[in-house]
Backbone and ligand atoms as CSV (ligand in chain L), in Angstrom:
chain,resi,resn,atom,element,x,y,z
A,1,UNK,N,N,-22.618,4.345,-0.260
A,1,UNK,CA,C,-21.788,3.829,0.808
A,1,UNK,C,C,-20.423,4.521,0.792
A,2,UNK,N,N,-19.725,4.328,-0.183
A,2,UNK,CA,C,-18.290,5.120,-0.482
A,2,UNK,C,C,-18.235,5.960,-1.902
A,3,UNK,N,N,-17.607,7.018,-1.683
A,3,UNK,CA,C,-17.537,7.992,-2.493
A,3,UNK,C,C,-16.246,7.869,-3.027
A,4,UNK,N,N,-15.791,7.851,-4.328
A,4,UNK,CA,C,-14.498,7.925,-5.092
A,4,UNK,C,C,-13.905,9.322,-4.591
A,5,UNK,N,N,-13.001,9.428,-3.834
A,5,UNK,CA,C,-12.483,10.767,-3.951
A,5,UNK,C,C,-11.346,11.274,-5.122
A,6,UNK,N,N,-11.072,12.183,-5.388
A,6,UNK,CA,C,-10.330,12.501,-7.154
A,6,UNK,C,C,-11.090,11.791,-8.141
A,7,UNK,N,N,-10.261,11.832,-9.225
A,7,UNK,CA,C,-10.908,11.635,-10.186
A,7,UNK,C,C,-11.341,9.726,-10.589
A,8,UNK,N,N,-12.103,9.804,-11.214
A,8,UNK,CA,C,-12.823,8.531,-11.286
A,8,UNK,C,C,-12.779,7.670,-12.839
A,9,UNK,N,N,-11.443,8.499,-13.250
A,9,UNK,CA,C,-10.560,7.843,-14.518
A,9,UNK,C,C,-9.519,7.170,-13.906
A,10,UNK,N,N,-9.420,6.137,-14.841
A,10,UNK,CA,C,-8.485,5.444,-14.440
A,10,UNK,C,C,-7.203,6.021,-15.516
A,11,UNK,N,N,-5.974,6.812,-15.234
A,11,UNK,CA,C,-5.141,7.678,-15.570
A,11,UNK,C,C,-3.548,6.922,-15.344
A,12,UNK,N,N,-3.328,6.515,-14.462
A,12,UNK,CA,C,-2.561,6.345,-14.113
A,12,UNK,C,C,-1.684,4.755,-13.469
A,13,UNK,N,N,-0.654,4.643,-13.370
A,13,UNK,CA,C,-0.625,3.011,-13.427
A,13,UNK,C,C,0.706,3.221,-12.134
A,14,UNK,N,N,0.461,2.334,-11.540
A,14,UNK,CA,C,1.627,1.680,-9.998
A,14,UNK,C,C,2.139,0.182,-10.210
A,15,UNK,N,N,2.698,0.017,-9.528
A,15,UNK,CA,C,3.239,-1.308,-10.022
A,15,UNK,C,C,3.719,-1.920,-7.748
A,16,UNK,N,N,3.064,-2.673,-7.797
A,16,UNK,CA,C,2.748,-4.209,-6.865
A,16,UNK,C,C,3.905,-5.299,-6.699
A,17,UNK,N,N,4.725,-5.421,-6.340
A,17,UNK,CA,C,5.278,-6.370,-6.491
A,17,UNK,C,C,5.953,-6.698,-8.177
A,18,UNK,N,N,6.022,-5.604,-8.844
A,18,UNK,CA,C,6.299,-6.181,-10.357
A,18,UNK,C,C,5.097,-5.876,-11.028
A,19,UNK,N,N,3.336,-5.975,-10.410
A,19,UNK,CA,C,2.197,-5.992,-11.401
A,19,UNK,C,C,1.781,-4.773,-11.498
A,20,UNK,N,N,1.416,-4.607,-12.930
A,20,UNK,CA,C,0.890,-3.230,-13.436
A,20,UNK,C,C,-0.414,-2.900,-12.552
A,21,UNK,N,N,-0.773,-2.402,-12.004
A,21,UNK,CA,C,-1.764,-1.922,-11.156
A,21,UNK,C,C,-2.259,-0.519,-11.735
A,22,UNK,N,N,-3.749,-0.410,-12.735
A,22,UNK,CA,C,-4.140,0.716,-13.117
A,22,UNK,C,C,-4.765,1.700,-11.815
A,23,UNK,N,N,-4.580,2.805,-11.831
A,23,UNK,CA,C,-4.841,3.897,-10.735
A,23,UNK,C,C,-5.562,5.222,-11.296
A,24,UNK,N,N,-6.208,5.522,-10.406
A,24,UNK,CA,C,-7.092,6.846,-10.318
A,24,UNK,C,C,-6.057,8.142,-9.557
A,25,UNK,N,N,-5.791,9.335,-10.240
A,25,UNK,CA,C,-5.198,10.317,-9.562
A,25,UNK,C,C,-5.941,10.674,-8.314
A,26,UNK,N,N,-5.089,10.924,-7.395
A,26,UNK,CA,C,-6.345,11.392,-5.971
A,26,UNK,C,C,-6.475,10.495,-5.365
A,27,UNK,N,N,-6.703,9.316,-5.372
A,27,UNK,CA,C,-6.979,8.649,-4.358
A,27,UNK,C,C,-5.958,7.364,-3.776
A,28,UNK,N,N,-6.223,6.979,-2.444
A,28,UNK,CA,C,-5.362,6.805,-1.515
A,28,UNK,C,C,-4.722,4.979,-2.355
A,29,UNK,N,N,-3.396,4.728,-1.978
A,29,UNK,CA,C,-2.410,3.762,-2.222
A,29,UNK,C,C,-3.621,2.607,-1.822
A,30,UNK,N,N,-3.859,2.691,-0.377
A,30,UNK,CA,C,-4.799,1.435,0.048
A,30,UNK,C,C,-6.301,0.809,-0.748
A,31,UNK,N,N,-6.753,2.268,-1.234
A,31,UNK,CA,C,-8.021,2.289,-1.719
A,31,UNK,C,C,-7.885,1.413,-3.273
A,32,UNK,N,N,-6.896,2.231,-4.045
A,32,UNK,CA,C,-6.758,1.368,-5.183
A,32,UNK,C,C,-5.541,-0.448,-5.149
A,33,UNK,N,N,-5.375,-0.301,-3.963
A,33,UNK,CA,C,-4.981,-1.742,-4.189
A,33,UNK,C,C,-6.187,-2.972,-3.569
A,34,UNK,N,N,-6.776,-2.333,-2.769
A,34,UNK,CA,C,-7.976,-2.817,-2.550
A,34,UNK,C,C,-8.965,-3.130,-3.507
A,35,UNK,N,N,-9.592,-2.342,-4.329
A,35,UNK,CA,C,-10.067,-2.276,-5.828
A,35,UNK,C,C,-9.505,-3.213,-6.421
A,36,UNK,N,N,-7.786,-3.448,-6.698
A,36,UNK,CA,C,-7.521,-4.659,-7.731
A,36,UNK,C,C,-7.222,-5.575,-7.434
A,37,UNK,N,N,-8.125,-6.097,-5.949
A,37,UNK,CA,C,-8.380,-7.385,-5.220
A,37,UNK,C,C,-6.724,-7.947,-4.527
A,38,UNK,N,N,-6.269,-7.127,-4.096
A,38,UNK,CA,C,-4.600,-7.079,-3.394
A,38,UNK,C,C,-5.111,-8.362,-2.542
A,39,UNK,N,N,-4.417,-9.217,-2.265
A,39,UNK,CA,C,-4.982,-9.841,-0.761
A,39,UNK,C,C,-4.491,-10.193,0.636
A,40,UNK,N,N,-2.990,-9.327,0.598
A,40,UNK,CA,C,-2.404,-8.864,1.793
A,40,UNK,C,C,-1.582,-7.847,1.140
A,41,UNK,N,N,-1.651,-6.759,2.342
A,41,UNK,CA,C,-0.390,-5.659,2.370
A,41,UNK,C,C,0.976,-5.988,3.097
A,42,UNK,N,N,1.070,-6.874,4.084
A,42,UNK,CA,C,1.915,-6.970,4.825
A,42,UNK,C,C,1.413,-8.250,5.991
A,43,UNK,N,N,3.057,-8.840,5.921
A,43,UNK,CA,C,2.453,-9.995,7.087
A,43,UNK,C,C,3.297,-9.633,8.226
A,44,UNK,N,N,3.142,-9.925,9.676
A,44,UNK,CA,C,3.586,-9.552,10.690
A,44,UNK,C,C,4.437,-10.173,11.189
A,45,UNK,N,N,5.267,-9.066,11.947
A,45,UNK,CA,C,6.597,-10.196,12.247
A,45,UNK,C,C,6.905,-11.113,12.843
A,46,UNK,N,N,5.518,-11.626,13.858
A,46,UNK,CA,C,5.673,-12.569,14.744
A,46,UNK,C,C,5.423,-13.440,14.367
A,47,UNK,N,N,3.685,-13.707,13.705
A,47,UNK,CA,C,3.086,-14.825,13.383
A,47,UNK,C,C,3.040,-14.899,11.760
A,48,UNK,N,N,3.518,-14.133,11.143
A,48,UNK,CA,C,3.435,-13.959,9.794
A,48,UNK,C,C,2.357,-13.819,9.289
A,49,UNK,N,N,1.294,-13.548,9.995
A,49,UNK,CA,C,-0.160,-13.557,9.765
A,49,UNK,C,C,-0.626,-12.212,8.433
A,50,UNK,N,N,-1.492,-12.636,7.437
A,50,UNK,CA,C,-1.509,-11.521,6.299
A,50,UNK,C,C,-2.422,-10.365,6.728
A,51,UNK,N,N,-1.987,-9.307,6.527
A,51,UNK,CA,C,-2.867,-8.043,6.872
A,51,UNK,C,C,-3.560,-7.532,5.692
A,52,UNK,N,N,-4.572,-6.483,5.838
A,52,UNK,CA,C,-5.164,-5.696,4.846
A,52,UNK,C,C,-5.865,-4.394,5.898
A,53,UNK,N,N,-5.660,-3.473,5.211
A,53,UNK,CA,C,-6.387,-1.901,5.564
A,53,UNK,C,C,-7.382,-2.675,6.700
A,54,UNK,N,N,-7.684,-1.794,7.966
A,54,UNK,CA,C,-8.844,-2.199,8.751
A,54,UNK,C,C,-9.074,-0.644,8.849
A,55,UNK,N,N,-8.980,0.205,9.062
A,55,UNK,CA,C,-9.667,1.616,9.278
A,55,UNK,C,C,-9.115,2.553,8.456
A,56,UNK,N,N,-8.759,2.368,7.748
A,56,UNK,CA,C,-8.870,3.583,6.147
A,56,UNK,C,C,-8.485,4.977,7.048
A,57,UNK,N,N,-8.465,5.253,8.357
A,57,UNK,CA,C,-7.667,6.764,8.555
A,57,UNK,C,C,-6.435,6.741,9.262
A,58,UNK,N,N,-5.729,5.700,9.550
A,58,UNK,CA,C,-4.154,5.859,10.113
A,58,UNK,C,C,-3.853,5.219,11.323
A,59,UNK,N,N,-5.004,4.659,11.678
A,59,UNK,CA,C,-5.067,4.077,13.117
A,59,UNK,C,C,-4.339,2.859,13.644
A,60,UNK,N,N,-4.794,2.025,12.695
A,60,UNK,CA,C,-4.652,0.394,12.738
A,60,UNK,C,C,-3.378,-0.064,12.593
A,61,UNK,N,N,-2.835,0.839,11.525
A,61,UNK,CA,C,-1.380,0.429,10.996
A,61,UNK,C,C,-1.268,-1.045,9.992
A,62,UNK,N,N,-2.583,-1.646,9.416
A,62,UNK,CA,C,-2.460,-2.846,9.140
A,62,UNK,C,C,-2.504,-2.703,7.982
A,63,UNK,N,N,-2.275,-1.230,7.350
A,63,UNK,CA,C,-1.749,-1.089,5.670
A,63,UNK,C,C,-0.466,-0.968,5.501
A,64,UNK,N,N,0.487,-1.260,6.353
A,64,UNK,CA,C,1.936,-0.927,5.956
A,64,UNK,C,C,2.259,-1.540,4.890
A,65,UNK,N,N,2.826,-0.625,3.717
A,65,UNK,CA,C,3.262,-1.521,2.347
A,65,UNK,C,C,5.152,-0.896,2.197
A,66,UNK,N,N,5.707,-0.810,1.793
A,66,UNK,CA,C,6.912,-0.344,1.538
A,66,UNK,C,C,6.572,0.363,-0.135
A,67,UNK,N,N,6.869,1.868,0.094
A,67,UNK,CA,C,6.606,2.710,-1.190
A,67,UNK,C,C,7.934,3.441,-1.582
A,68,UNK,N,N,8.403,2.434,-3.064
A,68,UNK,CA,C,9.342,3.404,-3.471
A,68,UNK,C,C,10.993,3.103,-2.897
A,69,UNK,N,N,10.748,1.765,-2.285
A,69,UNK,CA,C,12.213,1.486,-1.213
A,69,UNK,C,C,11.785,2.054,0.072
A,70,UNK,N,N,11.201,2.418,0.876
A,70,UNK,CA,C,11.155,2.875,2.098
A,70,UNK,C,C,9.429,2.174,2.808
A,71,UNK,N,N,9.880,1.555,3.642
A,71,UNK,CA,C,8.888,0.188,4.669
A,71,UNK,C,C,8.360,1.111,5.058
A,72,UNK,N,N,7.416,0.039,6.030
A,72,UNK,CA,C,6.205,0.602,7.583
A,72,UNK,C,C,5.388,2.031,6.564
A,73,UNK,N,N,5.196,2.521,5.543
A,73,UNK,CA,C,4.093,3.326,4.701
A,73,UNK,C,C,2.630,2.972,4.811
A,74,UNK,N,N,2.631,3.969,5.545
A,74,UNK,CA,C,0.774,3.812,5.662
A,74,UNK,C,C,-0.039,3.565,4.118
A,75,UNK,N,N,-0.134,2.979,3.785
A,75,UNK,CA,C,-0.780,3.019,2.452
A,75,UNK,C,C,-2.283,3.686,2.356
A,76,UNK,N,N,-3.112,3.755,3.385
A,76,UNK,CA,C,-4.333,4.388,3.492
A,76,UNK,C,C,-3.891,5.723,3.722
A,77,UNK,N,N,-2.930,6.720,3.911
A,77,UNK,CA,C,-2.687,8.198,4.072
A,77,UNK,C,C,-1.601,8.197,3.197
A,78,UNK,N,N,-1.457,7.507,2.096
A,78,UNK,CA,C,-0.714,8.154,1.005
A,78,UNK,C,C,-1.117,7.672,-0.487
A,79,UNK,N,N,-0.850,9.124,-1.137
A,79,UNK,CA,C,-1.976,8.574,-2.845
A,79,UNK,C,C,-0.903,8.433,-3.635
A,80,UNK,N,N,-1.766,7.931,-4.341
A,80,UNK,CA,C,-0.766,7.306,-5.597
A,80,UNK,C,C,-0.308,8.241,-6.732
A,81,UNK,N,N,0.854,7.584,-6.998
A,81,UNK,CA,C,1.525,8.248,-7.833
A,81,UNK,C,C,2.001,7.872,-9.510
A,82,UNK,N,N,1.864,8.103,-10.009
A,82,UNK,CA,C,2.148,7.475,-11.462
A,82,UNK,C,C,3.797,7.149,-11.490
A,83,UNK,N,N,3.785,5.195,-12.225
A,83,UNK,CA,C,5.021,5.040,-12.024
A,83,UNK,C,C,5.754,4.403,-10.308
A,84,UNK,N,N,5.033,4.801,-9.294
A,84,UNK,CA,C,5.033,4.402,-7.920
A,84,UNK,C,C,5.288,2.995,-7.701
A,85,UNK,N,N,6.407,2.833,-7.139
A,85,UNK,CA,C,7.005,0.916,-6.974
A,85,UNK,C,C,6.604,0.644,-5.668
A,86,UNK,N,N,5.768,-0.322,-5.479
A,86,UNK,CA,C,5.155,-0.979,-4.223
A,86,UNK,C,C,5.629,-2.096,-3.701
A,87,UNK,N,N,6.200,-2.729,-2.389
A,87,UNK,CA,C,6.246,-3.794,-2.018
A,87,UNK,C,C,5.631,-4.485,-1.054
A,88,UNK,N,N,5.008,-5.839,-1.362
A,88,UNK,CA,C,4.594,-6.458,0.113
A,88,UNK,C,C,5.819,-6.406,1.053
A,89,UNK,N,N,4.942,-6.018,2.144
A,89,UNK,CA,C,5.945,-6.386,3.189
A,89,UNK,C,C,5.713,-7.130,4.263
A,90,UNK,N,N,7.093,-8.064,4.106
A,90,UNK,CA,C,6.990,-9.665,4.963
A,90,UNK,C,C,7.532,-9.332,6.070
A,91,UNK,N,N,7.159,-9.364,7.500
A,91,UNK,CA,C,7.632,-9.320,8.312
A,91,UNK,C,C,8.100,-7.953,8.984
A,92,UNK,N,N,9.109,-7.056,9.509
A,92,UNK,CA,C,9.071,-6.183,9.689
A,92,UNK,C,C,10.216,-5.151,8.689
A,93,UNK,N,N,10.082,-4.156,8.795
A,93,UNK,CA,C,10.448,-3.102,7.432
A,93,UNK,C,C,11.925,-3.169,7.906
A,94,UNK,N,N,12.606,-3.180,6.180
A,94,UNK,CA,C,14.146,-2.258,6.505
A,94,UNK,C,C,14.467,-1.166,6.283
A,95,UNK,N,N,15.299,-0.906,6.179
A,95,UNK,CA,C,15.653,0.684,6.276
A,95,UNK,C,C,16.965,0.528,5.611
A,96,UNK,N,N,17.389,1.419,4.320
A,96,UNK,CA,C,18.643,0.712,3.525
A,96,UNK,C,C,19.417,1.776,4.334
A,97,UNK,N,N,20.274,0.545,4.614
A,97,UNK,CA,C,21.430,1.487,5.257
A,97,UNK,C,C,21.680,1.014,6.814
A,98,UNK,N,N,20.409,0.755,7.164
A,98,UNK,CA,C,20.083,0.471,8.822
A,98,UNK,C,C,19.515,-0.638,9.187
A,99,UNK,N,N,20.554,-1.301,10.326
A,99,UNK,CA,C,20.122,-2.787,10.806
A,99,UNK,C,C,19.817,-2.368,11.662
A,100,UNK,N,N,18.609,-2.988,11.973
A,100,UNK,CA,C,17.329,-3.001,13.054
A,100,UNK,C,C,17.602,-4.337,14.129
A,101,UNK,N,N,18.386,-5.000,13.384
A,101,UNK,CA,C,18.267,-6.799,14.426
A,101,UNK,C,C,19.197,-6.257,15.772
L,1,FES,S1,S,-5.753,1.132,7.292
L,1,FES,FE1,FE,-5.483,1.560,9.379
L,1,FES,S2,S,-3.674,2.772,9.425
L,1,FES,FE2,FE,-4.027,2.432,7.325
């Protein structure tokens, strides 16, 4: 059904909200938070409703996680990185430096 793309060691570690999250080099932010049973990426700004990945290639937008300090990150078109700080994101993204209201 699905193929591991990169390597299929677990090498590498991200961190969730604060939680150690073990990771595979190569493959995508969404894929391995999916794997360690994540159960929202982001809730929306209207209804606060919880999201998770719906089409794994860039479409949907319903993986936005905030990577590293910077919101709205596709998490399905970006791989992980060793050390990589992740945040849920509630509502809609900030931008340090820049008010959006
Ligand atoms: S899962 Fe659809 S854009 Fe990332």
């Amino acid at each position: 059904m699905f193929e591991p793309v990169g390597s299929a060691e677990v090498t590498i570690t991200i961190y969730l909200d604060g939680r150690a999250i073990p990771a595979r080099a190569g493959e995508s932010i969404a894929a391995c938070l999916l794997r360690a049973g994540v159960t929202h990426f982001r809730t929306t700004p209207v209804s606060g409703a919880r999201r998770l990945p719906y089409c794994m290639i860039g479409h949907c937008f319903d993986c936005l996680i905030e990577i590293d300090g910077i919101g709205s990150r596709q998490a399905c078109l970006s791989q992980v990185e060793n050390g990589m700080k992740l945040r849920t994101q509630d509502g809609s993204a900030t931008i340090p430096g820049v008010d959006l209201q």
